[in-house]
Short mmCIF file of the C-alpha atoms (twelve columns), coordinates in Angstrom:
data_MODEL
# 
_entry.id   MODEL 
# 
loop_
_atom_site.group_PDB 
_atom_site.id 
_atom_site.type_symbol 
_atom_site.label_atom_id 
_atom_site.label_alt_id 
_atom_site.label_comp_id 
_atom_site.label_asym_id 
_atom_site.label_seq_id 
_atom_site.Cartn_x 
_atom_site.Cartn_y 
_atom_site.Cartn_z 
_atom_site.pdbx_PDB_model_num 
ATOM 1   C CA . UNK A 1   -40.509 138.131 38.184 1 
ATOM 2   C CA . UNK A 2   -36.658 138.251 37.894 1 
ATOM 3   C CA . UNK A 3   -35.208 136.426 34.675 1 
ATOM 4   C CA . UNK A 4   -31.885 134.246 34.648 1 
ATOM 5   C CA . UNK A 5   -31.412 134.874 30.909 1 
ATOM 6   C CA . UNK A 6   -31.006 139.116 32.645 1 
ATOM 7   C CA . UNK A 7   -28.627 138.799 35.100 1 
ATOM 8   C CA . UNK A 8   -25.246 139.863 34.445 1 
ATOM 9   C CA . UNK A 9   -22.631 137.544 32.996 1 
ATOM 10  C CA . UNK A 10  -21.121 137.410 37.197 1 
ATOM 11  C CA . UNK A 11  -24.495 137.240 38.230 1 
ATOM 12  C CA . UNK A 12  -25.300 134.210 35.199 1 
ATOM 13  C CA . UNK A 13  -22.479 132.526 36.601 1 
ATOM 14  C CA . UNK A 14  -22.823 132.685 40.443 1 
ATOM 15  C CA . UNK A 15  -26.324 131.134 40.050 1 
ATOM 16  C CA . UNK A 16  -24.861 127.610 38.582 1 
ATOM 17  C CA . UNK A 17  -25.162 124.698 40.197 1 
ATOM 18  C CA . UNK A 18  -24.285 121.872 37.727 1 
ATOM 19  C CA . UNK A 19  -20.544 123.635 37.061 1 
ATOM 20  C CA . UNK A 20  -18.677 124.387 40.070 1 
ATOM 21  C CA . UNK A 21  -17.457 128.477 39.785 1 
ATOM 22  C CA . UNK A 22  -13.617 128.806 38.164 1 
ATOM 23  C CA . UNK A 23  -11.399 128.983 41.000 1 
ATOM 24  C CA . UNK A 24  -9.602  132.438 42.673 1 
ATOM 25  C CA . UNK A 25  -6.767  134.042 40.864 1 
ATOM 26  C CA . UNK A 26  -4.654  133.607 44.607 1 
ATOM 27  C CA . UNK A 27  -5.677  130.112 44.614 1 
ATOM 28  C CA . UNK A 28  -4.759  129.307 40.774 1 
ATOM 29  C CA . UNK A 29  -1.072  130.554 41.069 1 
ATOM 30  C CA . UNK A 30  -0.134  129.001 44.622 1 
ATOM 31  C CA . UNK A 31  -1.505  125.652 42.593 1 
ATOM 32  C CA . UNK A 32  0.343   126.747 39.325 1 
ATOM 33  C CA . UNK A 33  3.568   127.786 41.449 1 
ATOM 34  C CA . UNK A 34  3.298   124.163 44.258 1 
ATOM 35  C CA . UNK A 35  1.282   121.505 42.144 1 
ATOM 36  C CA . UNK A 36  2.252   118.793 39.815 1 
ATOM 37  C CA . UNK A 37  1.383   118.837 35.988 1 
ATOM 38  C CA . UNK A 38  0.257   115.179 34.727 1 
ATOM 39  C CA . UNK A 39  -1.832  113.621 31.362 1 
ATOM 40  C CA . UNK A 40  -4.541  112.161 31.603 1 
ATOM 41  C CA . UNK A 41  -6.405  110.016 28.552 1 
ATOM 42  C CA . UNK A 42  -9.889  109.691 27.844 1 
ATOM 43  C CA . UNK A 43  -11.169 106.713 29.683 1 
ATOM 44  C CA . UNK A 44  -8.659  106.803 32.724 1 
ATOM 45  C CA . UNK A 45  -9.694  107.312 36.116 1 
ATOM 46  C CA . UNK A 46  -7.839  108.923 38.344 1 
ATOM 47  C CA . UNK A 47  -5.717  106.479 40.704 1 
ATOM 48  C CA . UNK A 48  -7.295  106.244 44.723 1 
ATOM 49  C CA . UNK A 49  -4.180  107.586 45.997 1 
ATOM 50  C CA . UNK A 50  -4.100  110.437 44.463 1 
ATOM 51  C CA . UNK A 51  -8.023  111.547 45.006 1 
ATOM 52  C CA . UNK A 52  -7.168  110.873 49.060 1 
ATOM 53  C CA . UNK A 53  -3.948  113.155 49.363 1 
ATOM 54  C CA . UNK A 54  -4.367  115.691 46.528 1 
ATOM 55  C CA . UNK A 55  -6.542  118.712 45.481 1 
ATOM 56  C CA . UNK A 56  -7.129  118.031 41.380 1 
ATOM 57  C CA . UNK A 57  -7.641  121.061 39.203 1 
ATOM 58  C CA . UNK A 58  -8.430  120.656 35.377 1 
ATOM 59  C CA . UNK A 59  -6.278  122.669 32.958 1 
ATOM 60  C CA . UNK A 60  -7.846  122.092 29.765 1 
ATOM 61  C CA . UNK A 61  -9.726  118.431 28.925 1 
ATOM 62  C CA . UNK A 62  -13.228 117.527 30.603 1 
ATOM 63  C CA . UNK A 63  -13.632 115.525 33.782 1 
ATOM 64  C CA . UNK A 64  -16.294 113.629 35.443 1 
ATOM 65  C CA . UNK A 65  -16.989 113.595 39.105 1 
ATOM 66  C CA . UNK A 66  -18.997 110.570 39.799 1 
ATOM 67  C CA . UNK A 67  -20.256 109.879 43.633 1 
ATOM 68  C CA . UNK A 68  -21.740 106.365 44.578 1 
ATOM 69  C CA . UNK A 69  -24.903 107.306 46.360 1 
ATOM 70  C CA . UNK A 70  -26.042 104.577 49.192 1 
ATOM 71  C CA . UNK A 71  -28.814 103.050 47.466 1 
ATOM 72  C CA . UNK A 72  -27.880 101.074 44.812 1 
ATOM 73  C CA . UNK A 73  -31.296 101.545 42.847 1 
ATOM 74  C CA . UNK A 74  -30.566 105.530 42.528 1 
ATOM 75  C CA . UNK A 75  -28.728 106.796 39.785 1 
ATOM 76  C CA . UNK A 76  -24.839 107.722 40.771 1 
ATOM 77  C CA . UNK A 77  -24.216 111.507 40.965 1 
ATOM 78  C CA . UNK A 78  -22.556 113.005 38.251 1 
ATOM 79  C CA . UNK A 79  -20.583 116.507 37.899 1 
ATOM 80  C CA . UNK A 80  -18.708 117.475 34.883 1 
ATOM 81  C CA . UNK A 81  -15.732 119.424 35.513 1 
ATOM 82  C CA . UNK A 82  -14.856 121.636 32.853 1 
ATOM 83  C CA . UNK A 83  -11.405 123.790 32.734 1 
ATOM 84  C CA . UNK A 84  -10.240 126.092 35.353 1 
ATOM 85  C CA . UNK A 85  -12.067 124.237 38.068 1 
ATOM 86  C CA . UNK A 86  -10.863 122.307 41.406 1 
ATOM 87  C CA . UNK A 87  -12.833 118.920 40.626 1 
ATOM 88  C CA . UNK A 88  -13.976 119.177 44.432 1 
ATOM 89  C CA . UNK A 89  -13.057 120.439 48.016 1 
ATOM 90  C CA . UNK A 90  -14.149 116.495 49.281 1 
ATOM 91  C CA . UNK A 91  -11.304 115.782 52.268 1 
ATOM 92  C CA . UNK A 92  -10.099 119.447 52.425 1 
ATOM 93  C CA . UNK A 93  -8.640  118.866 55.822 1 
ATOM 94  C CA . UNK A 94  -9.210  115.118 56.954 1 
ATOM 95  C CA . UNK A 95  -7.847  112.137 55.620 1 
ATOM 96  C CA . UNK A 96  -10.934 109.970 55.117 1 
ATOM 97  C CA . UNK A 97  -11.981 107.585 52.423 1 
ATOM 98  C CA . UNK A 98  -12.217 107.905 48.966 1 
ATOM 99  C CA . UNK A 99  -14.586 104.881 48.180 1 
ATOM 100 C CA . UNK A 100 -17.740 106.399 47.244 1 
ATOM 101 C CA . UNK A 101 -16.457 108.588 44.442 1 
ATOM 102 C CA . UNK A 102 -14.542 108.486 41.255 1 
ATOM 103 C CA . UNK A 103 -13.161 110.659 39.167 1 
ATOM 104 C CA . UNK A 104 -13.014 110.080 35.396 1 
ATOM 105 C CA . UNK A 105 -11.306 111.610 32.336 1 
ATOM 106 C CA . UNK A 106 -14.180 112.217 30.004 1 
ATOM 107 C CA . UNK A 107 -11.436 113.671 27.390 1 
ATOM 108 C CA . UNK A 108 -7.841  113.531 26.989 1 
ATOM 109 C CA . UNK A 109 -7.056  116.064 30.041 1 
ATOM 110 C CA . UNK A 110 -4.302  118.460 31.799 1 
ATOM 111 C CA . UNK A 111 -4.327  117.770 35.386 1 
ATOM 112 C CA . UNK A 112 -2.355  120.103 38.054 1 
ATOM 113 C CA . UNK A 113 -2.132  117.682 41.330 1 
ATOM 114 C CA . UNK A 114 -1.346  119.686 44.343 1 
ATOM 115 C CA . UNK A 115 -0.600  117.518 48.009 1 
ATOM 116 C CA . UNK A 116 -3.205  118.487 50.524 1 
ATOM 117 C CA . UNK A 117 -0.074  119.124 53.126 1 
ATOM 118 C CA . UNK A 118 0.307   122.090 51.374 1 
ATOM 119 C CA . UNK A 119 -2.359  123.689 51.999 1 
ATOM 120 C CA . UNK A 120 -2.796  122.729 55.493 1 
ATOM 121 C CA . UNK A 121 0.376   124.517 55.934 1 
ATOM 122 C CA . UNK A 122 -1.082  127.773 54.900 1 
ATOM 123 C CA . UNK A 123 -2.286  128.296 58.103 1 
ATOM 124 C CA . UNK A 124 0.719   129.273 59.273 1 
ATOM 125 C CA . UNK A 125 2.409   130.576 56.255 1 
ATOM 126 C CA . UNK A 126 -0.628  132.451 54.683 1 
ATOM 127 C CA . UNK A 127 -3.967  132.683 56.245 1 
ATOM 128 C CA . UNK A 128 -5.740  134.898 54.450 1 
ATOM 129 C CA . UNK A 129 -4.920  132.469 51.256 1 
ATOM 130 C CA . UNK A 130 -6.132  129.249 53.838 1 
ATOM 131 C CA . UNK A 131 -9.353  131.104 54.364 1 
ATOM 132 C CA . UNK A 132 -9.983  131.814 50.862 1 
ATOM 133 C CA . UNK A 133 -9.534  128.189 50.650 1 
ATOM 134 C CA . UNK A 134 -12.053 127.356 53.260 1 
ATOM 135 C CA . UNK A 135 -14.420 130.065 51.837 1 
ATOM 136 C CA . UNK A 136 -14.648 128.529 48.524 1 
ATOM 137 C CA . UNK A 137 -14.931 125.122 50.068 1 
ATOM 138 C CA . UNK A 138 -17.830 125.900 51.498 1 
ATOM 139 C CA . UNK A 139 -19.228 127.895 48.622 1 
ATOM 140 C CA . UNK A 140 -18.483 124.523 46.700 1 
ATOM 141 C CA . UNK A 141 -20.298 122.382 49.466 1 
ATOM 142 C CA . UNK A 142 -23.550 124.301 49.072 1 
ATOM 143 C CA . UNK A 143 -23.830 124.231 45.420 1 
ATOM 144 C CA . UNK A 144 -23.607 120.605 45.619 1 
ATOM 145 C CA . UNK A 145 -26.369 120.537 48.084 1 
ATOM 146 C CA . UNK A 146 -28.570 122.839 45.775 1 
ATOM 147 C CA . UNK A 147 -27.877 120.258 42.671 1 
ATOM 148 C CA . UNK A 148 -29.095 117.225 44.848 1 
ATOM 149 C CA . UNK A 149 -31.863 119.062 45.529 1 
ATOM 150 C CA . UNK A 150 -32.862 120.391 42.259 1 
ATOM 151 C CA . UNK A 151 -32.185 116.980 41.000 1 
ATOM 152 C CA . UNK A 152 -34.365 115.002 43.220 1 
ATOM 153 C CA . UNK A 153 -37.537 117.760 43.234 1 
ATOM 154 C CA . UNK A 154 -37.626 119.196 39.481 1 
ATOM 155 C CA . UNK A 155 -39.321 118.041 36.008 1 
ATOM 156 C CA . UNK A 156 -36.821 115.871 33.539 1 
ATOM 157 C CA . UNK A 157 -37.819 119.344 31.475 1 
ATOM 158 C CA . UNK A 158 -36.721 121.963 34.120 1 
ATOM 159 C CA . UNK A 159 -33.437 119.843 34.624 1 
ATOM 160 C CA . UNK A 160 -32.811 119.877 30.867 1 
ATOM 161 C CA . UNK A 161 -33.836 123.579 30.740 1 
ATOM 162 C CA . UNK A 162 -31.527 124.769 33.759 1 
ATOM 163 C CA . UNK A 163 -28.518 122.427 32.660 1 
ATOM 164 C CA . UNK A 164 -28.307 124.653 29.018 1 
ATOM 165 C CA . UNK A 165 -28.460 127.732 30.767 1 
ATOM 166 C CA . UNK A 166 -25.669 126.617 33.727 1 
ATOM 167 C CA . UNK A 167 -23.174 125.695 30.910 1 
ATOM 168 C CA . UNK A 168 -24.105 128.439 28.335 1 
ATOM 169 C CA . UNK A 169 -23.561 130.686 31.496 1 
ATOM 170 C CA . UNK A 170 -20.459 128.646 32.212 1 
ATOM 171 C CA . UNK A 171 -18.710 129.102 29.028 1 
ATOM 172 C CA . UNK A 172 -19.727 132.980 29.218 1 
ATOM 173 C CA . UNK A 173 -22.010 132.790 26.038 1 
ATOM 174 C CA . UNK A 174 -23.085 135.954 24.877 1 
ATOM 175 C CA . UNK A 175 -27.062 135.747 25.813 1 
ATOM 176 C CA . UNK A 176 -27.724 138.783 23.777 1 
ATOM 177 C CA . UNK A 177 -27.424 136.633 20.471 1 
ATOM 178 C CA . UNK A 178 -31.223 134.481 19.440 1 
ATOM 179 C CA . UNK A 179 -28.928 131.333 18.912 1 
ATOM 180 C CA . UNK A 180 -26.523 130.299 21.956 1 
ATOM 181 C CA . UNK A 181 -23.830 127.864 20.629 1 
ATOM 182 C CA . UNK A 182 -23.094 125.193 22.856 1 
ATOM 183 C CA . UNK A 183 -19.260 124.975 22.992 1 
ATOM 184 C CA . UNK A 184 -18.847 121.453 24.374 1 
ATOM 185 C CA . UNK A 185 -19.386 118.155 22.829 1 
ATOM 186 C CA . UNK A 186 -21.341 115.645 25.401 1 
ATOM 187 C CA . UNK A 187 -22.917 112.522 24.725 1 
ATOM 188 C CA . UNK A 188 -26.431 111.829 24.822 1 
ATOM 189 C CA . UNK A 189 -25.425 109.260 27.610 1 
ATOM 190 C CA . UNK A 190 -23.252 111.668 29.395 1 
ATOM 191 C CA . UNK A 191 -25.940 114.573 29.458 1 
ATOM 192 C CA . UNK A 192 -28.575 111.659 30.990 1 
ATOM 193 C CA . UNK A 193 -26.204 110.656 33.355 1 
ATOM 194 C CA . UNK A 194 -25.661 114.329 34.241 1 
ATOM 195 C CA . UNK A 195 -29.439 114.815 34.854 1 
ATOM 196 C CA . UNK A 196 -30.318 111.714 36.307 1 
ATOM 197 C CA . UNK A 197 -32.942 110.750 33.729 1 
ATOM 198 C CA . UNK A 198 -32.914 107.735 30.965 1 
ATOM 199 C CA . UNK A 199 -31.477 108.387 27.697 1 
ATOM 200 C CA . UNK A 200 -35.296 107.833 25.752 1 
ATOM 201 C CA . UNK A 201 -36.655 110.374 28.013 1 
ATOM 202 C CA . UNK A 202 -33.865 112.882 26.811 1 
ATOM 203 C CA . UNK A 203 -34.763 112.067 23.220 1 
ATOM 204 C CA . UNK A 204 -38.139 112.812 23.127 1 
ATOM 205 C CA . UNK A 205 -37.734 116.024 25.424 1 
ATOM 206 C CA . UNK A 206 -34.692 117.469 22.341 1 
ATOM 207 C CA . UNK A 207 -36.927 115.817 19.844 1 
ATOM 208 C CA . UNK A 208 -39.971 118.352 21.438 1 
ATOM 209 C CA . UNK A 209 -37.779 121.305 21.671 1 
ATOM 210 C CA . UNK A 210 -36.633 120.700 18.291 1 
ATOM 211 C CA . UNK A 211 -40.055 120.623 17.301 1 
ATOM 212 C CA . UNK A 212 -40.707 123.546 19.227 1 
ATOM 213 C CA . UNK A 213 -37.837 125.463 17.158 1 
ATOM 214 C CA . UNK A 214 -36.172 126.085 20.370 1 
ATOM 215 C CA . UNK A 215 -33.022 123.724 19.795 1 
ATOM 216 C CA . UNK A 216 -31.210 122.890 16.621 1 
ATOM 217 C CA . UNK A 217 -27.896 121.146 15.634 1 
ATOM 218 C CA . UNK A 218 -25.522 122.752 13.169 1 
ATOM 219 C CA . UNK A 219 -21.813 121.563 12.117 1 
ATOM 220 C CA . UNK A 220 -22.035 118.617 15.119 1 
ATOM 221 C CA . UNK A 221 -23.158 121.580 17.622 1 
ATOM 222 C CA . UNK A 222 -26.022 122.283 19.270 1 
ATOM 223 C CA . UNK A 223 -27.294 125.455 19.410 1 
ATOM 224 C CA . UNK A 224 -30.497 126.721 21.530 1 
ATOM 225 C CA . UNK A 225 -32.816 129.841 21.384 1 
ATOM 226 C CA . UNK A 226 -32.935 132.047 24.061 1 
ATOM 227 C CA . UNK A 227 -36.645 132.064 24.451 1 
ATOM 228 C CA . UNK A 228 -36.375 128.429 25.824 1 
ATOM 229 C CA . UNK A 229 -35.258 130.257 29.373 1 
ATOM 230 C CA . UNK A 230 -37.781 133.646 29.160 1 
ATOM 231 C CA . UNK A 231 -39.309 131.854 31.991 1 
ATOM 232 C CA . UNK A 232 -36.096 130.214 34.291 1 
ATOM 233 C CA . UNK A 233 -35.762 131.724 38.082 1 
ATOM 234 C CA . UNK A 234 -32.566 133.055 38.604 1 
ATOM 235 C CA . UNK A 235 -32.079 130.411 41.520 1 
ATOM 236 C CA . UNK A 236 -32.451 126.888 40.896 1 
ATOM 237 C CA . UNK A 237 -34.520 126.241 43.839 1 
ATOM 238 C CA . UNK A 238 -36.908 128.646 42.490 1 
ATOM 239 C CA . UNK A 239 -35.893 131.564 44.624 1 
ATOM 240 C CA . UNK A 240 -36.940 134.616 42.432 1 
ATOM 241 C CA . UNK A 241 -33.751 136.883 43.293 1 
ATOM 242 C CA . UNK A 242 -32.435 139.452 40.400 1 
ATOM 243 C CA . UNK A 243 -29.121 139.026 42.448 1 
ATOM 244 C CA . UNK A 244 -28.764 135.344 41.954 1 
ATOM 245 C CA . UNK A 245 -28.801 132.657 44.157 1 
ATOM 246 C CA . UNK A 246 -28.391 133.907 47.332 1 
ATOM 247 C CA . UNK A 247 -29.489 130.656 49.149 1 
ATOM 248 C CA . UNK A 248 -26.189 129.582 50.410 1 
ATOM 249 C CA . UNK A 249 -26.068 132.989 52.506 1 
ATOM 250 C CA . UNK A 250 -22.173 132.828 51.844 1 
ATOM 251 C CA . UNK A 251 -21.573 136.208 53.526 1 
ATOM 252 C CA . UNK A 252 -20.728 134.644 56.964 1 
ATOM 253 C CA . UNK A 253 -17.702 132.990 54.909 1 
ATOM 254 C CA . UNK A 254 -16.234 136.279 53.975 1 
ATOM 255 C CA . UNK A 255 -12.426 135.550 54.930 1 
ATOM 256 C CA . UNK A 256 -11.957 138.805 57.247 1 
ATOM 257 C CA . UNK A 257 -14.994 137.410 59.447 1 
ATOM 258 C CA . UNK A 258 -13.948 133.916 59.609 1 
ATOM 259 C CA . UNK A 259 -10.727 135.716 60.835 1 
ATOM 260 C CA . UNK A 260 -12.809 137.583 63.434 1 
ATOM 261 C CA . UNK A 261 -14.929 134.694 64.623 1 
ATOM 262 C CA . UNK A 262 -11.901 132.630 65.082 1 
ATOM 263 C CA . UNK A 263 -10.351 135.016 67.280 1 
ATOM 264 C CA . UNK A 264 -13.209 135.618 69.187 1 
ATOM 265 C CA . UNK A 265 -13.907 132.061 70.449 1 
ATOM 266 C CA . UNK A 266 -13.491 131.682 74.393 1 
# 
């Protein structure tokens, strides 16, 4: 059976789903050269009309992406956003509603805001950079489904599990070392928010890996051994591919044959 804790650090990183991948170099500097720098502090949330008419990337700080879901018995869904991501690619190209999500500033945080406008226009000032767009959107869309899905079908222990490994792999932590240092501070409510399970139930599952000798907490980090994922699937759906992930079947999206579909169409 393929291992997660084997791939390469690429390969570590394409097969996260609770971290959405850092954005394209292209796509960084037309945001860097066109977007809007603004400070955020912890606690804020970002204004409504700026989530319905602006793509938000994080510079440096920690965000929260939190979606309503329907039912108001279910937890909310909850993404962190950590630097050198787009928070998401919701309302890409339509001008909908922003009601069911919010976006909150877990830390003090560097926000580039860039209008949407802008990148509609790239279809006729750059289209290979508007289909790089479009590629990652969709790369972004299916990650998100793969979450929901782990969420709602795995173990509070596999969730715990695959959530260490997605932002070890996240934060490209060396995975040759026996101790992985988690570089991120997160709250015991934050991380059971994240995972959709009750903060006792995340207790008692550290509390047995502590036990187990397979976490430990050092200088107000938390470090974990590397023998807690000997047995993780590279794919969180349990798909046992030494490439990754490959569930999204992403190749389709390739910008060159979205170009060539497009102009085949009667």
């Amino acid at each position: 059976m393929a291992q997660a804790i084997s791939l390469t650090s690429e390969m570590k990183r394409k097969s996260t789903i609770f971290f959405p991948e850092e954005v394209n170099s292209e796509i960084v500097e037309f945001l860097t050269l066109n977007g809007e720098k603004k400070i955020f502090k912890k606690g804020e949330s970002i204004p409504k009309s700026i989530l319905l008419n602006n793509f938000i990337y994080l510079n440096d700080g920690l965000l929260f992406y939190v979606k309503r879901t329907n039912d108001y018995t279910r937890p909310k869904f909850v993404n962190a956003i950590i630097p050198n991501r787009l928070t998401d690619y919701h309302l890409l190209l339509d001008d909908n509603c922003t009601c069911c999500k919010t976006i909150k500033v877990a830390r003090d945080s560097e926000l580039t805001l860039i209008n949407k406008s802008l990148i509609k226009g790239l279809i006729e000032l750059n289209i290979n950079l508007f289909t790089r767009f479009m590629f990652d959107s969709n790369y972004f869309t299916e990650r998100q489904t793969a979450l929901a899905i782990f969420l709602l079908t795995s173990s509070p222990e596999d969730k715990l599990i695959k959530f260490l490994f997605d932002i070890l792999s996240a934060l490209e932590i060396n995975f040759y070392n026996e101790w992985l240092r988690v570089d991120i501070k997160l709250t015991r409510e934050e991380i059971a928010d994240i995972l959709h399970i009750s903060i006792i139930k995340l207790d008692l599952m550290l509390g047995d890996l502590k036990k187990q000798n397979l976490i430990k907490k050092k200088d107000n980090r938390i470090y974990v051994n590397q023998k807690l994922f000997s047995e993780l699937s590279p794919c969180p759906l349990g798909r046992e591919d030494a490439s990754g992930c490959k569930s999204n079947n992403m190749l389709k999206f390739k910008s060159q044959n979205m170009i060539l579909m497009n102009n085949t169409k009667n």
